[in-house]
N, C-alpha and C positions, 0 to 999 in steps of 0.2 A: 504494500500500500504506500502511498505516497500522500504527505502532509502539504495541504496546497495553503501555505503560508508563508507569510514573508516577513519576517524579523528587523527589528531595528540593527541599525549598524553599532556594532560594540566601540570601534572605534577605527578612526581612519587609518591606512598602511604606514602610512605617514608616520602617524605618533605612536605605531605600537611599539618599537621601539623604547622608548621615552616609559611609554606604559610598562614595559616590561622590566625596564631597570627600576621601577619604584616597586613593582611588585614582588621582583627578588632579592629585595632587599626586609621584607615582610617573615616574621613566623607563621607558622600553621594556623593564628588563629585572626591572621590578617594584619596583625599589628609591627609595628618598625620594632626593629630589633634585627637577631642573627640573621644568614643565609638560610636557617634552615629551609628544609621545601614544604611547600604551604598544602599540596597532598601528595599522594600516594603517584608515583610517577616514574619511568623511566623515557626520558627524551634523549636524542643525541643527532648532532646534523651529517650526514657521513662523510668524511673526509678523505677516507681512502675506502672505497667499496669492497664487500668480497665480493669472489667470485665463486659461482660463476654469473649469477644472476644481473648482478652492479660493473660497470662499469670497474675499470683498472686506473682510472688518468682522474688525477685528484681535482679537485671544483676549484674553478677560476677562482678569480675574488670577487666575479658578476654574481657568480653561482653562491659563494660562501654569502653574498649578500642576501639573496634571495632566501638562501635557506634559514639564515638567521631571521628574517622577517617573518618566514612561515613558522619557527621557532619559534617564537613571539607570540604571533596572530593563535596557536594554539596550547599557549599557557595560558593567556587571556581569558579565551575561552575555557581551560580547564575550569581556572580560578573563579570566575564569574558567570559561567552558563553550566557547571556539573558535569562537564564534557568527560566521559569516560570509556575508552579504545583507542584504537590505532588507528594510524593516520602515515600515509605514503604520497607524496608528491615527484613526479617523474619530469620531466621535458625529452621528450624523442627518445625515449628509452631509459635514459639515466636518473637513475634515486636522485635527485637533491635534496629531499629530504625523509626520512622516514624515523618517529617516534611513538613512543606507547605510554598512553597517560592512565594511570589510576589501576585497579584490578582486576582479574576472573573473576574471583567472588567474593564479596562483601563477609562473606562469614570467616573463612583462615585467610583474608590479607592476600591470597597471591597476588602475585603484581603479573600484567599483562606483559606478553613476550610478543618479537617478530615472529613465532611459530601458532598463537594462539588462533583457535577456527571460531570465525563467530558467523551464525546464520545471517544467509546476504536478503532475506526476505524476498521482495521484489525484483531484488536486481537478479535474483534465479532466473526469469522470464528469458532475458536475452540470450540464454544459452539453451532453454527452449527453442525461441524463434532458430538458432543458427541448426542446431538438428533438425530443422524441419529442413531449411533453404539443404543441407547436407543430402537429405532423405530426394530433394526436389532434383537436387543434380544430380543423384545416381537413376531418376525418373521413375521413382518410385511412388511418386503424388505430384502435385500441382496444386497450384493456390486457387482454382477452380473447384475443384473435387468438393464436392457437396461430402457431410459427415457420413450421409449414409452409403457412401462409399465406401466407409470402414465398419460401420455399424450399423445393420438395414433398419432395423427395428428404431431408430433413433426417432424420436417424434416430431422434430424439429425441424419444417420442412426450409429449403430454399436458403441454408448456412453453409459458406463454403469456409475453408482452410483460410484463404486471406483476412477474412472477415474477423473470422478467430483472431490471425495476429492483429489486427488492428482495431480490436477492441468494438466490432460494431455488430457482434452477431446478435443479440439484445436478451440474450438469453440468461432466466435467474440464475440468481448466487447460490451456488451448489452448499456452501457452507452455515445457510439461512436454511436451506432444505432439510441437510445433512440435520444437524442440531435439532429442528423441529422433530425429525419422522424416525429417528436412529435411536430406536431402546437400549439395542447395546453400544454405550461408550466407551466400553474399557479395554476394547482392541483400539489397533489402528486400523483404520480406512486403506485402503489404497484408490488408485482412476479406476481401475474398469468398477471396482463397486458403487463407483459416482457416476458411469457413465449407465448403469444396469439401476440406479435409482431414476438418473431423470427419466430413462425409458418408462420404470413403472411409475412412479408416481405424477409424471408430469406436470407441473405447473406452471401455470401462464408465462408465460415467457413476457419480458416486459416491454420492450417496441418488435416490429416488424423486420425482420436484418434489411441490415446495410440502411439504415435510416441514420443513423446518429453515434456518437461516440460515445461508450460507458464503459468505463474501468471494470473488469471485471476478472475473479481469479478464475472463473468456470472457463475461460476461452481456454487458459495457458492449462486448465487440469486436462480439457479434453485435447488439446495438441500434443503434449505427457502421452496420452491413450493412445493417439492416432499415430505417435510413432510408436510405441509398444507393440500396435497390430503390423504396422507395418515391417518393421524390421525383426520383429520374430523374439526381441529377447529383453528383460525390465527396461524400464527408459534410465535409473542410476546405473544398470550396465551398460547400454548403451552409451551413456558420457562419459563412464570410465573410462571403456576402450576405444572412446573415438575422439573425444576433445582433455579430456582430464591425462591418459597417459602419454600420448602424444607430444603435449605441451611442455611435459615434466609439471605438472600441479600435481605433486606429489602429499601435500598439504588440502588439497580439497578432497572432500566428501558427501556424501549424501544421506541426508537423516528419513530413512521410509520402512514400511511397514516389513521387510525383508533383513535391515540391517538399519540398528539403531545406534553402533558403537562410531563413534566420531572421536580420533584421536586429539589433543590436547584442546578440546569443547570448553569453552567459557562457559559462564553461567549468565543468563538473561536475566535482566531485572524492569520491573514497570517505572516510571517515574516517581513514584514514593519510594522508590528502592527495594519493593515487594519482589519477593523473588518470580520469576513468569515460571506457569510449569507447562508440562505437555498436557494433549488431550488429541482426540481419536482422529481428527484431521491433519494432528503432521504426519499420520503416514500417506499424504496426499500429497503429490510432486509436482513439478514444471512451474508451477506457478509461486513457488517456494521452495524451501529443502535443502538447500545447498550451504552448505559450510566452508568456509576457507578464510586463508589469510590477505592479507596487504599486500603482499609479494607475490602469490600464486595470480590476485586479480589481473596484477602486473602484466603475467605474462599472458594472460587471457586477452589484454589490451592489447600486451604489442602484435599477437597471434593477429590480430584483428586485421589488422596495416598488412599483410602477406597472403598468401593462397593456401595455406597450411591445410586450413579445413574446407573453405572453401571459395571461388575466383571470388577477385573483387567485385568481377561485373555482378555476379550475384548477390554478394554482400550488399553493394549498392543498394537493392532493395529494401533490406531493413534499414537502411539510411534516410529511405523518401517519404516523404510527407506521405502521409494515407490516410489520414483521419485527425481533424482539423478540432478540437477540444475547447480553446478559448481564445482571442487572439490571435497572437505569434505563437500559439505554443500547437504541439500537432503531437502526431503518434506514426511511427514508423512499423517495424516488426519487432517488437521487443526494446524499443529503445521510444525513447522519449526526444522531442527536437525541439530547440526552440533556438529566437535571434537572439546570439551574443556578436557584439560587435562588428556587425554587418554580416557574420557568417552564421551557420546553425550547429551549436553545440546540442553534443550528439551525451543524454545520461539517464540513469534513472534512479532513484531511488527504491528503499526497504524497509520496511515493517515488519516484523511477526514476532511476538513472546519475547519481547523483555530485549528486542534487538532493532536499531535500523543502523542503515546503511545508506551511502549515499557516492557515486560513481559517476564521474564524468570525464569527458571524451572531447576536448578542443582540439580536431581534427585539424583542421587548419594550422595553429598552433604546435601540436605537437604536447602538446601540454595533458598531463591525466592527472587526477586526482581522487584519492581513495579513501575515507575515511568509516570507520568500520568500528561499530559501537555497543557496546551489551547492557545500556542503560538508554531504556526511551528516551532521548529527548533531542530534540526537534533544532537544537542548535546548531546538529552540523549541516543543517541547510548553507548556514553562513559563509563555511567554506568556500563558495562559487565569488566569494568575494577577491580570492586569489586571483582568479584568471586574469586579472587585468593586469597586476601585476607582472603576472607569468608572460603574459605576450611583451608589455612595453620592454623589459629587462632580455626577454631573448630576442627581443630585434636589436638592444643594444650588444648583448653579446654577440649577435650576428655582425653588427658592425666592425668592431673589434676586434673580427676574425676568431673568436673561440668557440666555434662553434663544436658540441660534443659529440663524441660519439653515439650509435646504440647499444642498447645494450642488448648482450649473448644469449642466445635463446636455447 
């Protein structure tokens, strides 16, 4: 899900700086006095990258500025919005910055690592869309193909696969169904028992497809199904052995009704710091489910820019406008688009149990930004505050001639 709000500016790039040398000069309980650090945190701007992920060739001092800035910009926000996860900022491949603020779990103190998996909510979907577009180039469906292509009995006439990704088949929320009509809760779900509900119980579907745009988890649960029938085998193995070990995300996984064990899993908390727990809809995928780090998203980013999985020409199309929501702002296959600085920054964000997430793609730029959170709160919208920074500073590094490498995939 995605929080359609928009937050005051905490403070300009300008001064956070300024902001940040008054703040670190504070104890834990905000008052002047020692260095101490005022929470629970591990930050560090990286100076010499490992490999093989990071880059080899140490940050200019365009870069060292930059990354000090995005230093800053999220201690700030630790300190005064509760901001608690991880946080990666790349340019063309290369970390400039990457930090982890606060802890796994509020109960024993751990402190968050670059290894920690925290559910990406929402931003699951775009790795949906790209197994379908994968499924579409070995010609094994089309964005045509009506569902009961795959499921005759489906009731839901005149909804094709595109419509699916971009949000406009109008069909209800499986998870308002599920909830209502599902006596037993104490398993998990999986798609095909959501796609064998809406069959029998059917309920009104809410417009007529392809009328309008509505966010919906039911598109991205039955896309999950429709590649499961099609390729013959779960849709989490399906991404393991086609986008996940290919890539080397060797750090991502998938939380479903098959396989609940997710190696170093944070714990999700609501905004009162209530711990989030599970219930019988996370073993429901495509439209959620996915687990990983900062550095695996990374290379899912850069994977994107290549033919790896699949041609750009095809890719382009989860790039295009297809469903027009409010505004400038549109819906592509999986990806969310809207006008940043004459161009369409391509991102989405995440919700689910005690996690969001928030991902963006300045294609143009070169610019990504990751930040990845196991405490609801709605702050790290703010992060998109970076990008402008992030372009003025690498057209000057461009100027300058430093321009960086990529980074080794």
């Amino acid at each position: 899900m995605v929080k359609k709000h928009v937050y005051p500016l905490i403070l300009t790039l300008a001064a956070v700086g300024v902001v940040y040398t008054f703040i670190g000069s504070t104890n834990s309980q905000g008052k002047p006095g020692s260095a101490t650090k005022y929470v629970p945190e591990k930050a560090r701007a990286i100076a010499i990258p490992k490999p093989p992920l990071k880059d080899t060739m140490v940050l200019s001092s365009i870069e060292q500025d930059e990354s000090f800035k995005i230093d800053s910009f999220f201690h700030v926000l630790s300190k005064n919005a509760r901001f608690n996860g991880n946080v990666l900022v790349a340019h063309n491949g290369k970390i400039l910055y990457e930090g982890s603020f606060g802890v796994s779990n509020y109960k024993t103190k751990e402190e968050l690592t670059d290894s920690s998996e925290f559910q990406l909510g929402s931003v699951s979907k775009q790795f949906t869309a790209v197994a379908i577009l994968m499924l579409k180039e070995q010609g094994k469906l089309d964005y045509t193909d009506t569902i009961q292509k795959f499921f005759p009995d489906f009731p839901y006439k005149g909804i094709t696969v595109g419509m699916l990704l971009a949000h406009r088949s109008g069909l209800p929320n499986y998870m308002y169904l599920c909830g209502n009509v599902c006596r037993d809760q104490s398993t998990l779900m999986d798609n095909q028992q959501v796609v064998q509900m809406l069959i029998e119980k059917h309920p009104p579907k809410y417009f007529p497809p392809n009328r309008k745009f509505d966010y919906s988890n039911t598109n991205y649960c039955l896309l999950a199904a429709i590649a499961e029938k099609v390729s013959g085998v779960p849709f989490a193995e399906f991404l393991r052995y086609k986008v996940f070990a290919p890539l080397g995300m060797t750090h991502t996984h998938i939380y479903d009704k098959n396989d609940t064990i997710v190696p170093n899993m944070v714990t999700g908390y609501n905004a009162n710091y209530k711990k989030a727990g599970y219930d019988f809809l996370d073993g429901v995928v495509g439209d959620k489910g996915i687990y990983s780090t900062s550095e695996d998203v990374l290379k899912w980013d850069q994977a994107l820019y290549t033919d790896k999985l699949v041609k750009q020409s095809t890719l382009k199309e989860a790039f295009t406008p297809h469903s027009r929501w409010v505004n400038e702002h549109n819906y592509g296959y999986g990806w969310r688009l809207t006008i940043f600085d004459h161009d369409t920054l391509v991102y989405h964000d995440g919700w689910w149990h005690g996690f969001n997430a928030a991902f963006m793609r300045d294609i143009k730029g070169k610019n990504t930004i990751i930040v990845l959170s196991n405490h609801v709160n709605w702050c790290i919208n703010q992060s998109r505050q970076l990008l402008t920074m992030l372009r003025e500073e690498s057209a000057e590094n461009e100027v300058m001639g430093a321009s960086p490498k990529t980074a080794a995939n």
